[in-house]
C-alpha positions as CSV (number, residue, x, y, z in Angstrom):
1,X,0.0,0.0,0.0
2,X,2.5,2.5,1.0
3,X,6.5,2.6,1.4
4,X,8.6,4.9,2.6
5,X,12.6,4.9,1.4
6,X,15.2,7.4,3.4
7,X,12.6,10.0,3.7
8,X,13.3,13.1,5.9
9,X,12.0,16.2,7.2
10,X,14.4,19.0,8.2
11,X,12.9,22.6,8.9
12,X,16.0,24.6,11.5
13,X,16.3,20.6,12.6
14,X,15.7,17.0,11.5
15,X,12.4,16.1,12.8
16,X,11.8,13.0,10.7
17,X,14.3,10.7,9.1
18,X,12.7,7.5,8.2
19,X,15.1,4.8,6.8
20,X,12.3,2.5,5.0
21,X,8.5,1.7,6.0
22,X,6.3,-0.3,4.4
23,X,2.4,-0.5,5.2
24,X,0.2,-3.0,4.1
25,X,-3.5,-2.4,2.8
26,X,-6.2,-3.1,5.2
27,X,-4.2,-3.3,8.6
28,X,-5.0,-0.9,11.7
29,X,-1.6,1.1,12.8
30,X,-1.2,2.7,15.8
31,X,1.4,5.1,15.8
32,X,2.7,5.7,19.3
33,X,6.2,7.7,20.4
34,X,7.0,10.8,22.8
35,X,5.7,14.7,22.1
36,X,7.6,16.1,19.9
37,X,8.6,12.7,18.2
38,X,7.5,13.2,14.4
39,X,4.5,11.5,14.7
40,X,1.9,14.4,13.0
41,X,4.8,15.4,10.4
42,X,4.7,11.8,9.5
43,X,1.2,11.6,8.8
44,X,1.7,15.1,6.9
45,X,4.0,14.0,4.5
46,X,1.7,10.6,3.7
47,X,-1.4,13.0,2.9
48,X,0.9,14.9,0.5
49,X,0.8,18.1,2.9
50,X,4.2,18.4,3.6
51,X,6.9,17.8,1.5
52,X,9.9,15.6,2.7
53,X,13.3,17.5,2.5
54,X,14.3,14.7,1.2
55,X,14.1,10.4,0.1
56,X,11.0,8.4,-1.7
57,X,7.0,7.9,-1.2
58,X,5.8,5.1,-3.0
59,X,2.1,4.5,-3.2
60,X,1.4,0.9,-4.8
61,X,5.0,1.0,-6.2
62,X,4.9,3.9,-7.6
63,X,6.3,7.2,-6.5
64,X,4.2,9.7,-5.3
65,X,3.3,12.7,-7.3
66,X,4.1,16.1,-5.2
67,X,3.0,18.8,-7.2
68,X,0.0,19.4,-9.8
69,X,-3.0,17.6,-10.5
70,X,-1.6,13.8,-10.1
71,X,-1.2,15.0,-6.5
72,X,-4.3,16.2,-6.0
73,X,-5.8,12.9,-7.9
74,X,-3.6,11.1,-5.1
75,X,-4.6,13.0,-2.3
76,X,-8.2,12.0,-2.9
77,X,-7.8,8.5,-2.6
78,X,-7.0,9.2,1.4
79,X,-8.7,11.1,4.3
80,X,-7.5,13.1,7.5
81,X,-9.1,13.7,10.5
82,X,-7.1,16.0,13.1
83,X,-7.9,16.0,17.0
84,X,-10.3,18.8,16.8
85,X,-13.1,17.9,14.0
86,X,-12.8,21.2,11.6
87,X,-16.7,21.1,10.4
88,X,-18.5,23.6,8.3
89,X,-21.3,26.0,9.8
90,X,-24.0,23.6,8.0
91,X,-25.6,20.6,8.7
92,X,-24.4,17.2,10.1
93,X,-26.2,15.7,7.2
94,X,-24.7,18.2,4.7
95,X,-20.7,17.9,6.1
96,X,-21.2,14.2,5.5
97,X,-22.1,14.7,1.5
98,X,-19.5,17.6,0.8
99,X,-17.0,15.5,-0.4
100,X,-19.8,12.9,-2.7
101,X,-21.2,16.4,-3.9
102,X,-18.0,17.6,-4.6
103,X,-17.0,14.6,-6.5
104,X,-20.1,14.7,-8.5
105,X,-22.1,11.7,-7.0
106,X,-25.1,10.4,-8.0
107,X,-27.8,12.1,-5.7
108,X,-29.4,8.8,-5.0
109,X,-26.0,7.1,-3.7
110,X,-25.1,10.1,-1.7
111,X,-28.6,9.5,0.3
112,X,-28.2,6.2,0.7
113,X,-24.5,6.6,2.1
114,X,-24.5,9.3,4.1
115,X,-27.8,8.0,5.9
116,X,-26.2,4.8,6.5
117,X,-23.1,6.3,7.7
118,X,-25.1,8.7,10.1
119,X,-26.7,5.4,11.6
120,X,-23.3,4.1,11.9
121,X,-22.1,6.4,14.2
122,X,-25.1,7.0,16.4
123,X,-25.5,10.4,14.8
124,X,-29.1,9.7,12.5
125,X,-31.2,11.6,15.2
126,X,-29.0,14.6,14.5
127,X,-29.1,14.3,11.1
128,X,-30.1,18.3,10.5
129,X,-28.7,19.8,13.4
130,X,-26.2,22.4,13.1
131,X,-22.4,20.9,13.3
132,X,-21.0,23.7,14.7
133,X,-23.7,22.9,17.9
134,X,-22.9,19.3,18.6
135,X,-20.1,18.0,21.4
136,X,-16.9,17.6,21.0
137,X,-17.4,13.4,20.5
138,X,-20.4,14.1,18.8
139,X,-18.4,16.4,16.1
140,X,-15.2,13.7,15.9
141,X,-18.6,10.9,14.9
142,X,-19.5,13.1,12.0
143,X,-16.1,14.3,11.3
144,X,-15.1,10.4,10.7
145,X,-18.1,9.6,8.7
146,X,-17.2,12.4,6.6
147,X,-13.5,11.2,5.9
148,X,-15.4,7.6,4.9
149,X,-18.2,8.9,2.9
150,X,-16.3,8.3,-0.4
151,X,-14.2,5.2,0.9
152,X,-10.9,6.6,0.5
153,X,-8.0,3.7,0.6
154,X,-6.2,5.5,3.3
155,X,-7.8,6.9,6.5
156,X,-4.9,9.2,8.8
157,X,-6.1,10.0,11.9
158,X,-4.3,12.9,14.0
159,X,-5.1,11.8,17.6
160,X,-8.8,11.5,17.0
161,X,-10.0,10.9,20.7
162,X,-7.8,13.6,22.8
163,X,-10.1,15.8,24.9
164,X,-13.2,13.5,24.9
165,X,-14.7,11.3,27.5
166,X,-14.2,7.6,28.1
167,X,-17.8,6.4,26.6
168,X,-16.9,8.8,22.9
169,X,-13.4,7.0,23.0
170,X,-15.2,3.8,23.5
171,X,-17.7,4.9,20.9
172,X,-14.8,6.5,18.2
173,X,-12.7,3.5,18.7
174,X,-15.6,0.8,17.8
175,X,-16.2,3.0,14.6
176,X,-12.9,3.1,13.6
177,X,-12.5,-0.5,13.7
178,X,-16.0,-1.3,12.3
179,X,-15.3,1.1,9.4
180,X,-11.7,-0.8,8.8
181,X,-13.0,-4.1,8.6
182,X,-16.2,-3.0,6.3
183,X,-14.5,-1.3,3.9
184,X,-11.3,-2.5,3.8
185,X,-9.5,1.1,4.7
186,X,-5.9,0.9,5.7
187,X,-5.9,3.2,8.8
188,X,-3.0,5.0,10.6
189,X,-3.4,6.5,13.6
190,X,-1.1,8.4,15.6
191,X,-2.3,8.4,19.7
192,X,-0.6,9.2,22.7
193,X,-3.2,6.9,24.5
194,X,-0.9,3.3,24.3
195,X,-3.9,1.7,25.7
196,X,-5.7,2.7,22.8
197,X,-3.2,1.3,20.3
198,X,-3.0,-1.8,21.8
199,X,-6.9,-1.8,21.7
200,X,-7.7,-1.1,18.0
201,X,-4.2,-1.5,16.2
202,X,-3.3,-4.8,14.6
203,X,0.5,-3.0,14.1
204,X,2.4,-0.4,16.0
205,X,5.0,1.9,14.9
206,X,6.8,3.5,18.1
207,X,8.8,6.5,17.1
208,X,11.2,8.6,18.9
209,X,13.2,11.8,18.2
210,X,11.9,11.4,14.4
211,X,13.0,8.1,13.7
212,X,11.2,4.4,13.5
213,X,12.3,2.9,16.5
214,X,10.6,-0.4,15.7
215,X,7.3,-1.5,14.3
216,X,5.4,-5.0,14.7
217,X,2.1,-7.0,15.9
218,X,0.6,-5.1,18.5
219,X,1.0,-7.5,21.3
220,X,4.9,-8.4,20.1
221,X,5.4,-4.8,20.6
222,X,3.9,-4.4,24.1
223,X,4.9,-7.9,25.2
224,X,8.2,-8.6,23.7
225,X,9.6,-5.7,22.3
226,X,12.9,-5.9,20.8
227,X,14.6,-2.3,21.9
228,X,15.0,-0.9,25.3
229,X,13.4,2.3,24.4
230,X,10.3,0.8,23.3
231,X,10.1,-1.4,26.4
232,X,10.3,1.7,28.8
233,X,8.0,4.0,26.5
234,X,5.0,0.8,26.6
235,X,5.5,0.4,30.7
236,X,5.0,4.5,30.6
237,X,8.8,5.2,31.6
238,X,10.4,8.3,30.3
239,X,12.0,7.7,27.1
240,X,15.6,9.9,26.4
């Protein structure tokens, strides 16, 4: 699905190098390191929005356009969602069409989708509420059904659950996973919650001061990880 060769980010520092990555289509990863660690500016340069300094981004094999319309055509194959749900002053039901309508949907298929999606995530009742009214877990529901409505290939997801209570996490975490395994979405997430990426991720990625430390199954990584540093960072020890 997607590989990453000697990619790196330098702005007045290097905040990312990554030496080689490669994600697989239709696994959960959790992406899990300190603040600070390169976590965001990775999922950045996936969704095209930053350019690495320097190195390769291969989507399928191929290398991955970084300027014009190829990029953009690239871009809309995946969906972001950042920690606080960025809605428009419009409807829950109308956020969830914007990007069928945009992309020239049949009218029929953007009803049937988006009111099957609002029933996924608890949020039918509120269909034609204002967005810009709901709670903050309420908002991160419709935000996510949004970033599905289309089925994009690749779903990022920017800490999705920080700020909200433990029944939205428990509610946002069963839709993420329910939306994985229904539509076949590869899904990265970055969270600072470990508990969480042991809960939903089938892989995790631990990343510290802008490198890959190590990446494997979920419960190899938090049982028998292979480097010190991921060891202490899992049992919630400071990490140098």
């Amino acid at each position: 699905m997607l590989e990453m060769k000697a990619v790196k980010k330098i702005y007045d520092r290097e905040v990312l190098k990554v030496e080689h990555l490669v994600l697989t289509k239709g696994y959960v990863y959790g992406i899990i390191g300190p603040s600070g660690s390169g976590k965001s500016t990775l999922l950045r340069i996936i969704n095209l929005l930053t350019r690495p300094s320097s190195g390769e981004l291969l989507f399928k094999g191929r290398p991955a356009p970084l300027n014009g319309g190829e990029r953009l055509a690239l871009q809309r194959k995946m969906a972001h969602v950042f920690q606080k749900p960025l809605l428009f002053k419009d409807s829950v039901w109308n956020n969830v069409a914007y990007g069928l309508k945009a992309r020239s949907f049949p009218r029929a298929i953007i009803k049937e989708r988006v009111d099957a999606l609002l029933e996924q995530v608890g949020m039918k009742a509120l269909a034609f509420r204002r967005a810009d009214t709901l709670s903050g877990g309420e908002a991160q529901r419709v935000a996510l059904a949004r970033a599905v409505a289309f089925e994009p290939e690749l779903l990022l997801l920017d800490e999705p659950t920080a700020n909200l209570d433990p029944g939205n996490i428990e509610l946002i975490e069963e839709i993420i996973t329910n939306l994985a395994r229904a539509k076949e979405i590869t899904v990265i997430m970055v969270t600072h919650n470990i508990f969480q990426a042991r809960r939903i991720a089938d892989q995790v990625i631990f990343i510290n001061q802008g490198k890959v430390v190590e990446m494997g199954p979920t419960e190899k990584i938090f049982n028998e990880p292979l480097e010190d540093s991921t060891r202490r960072f899992v049992e919630g020890r400071m990490v140098y």
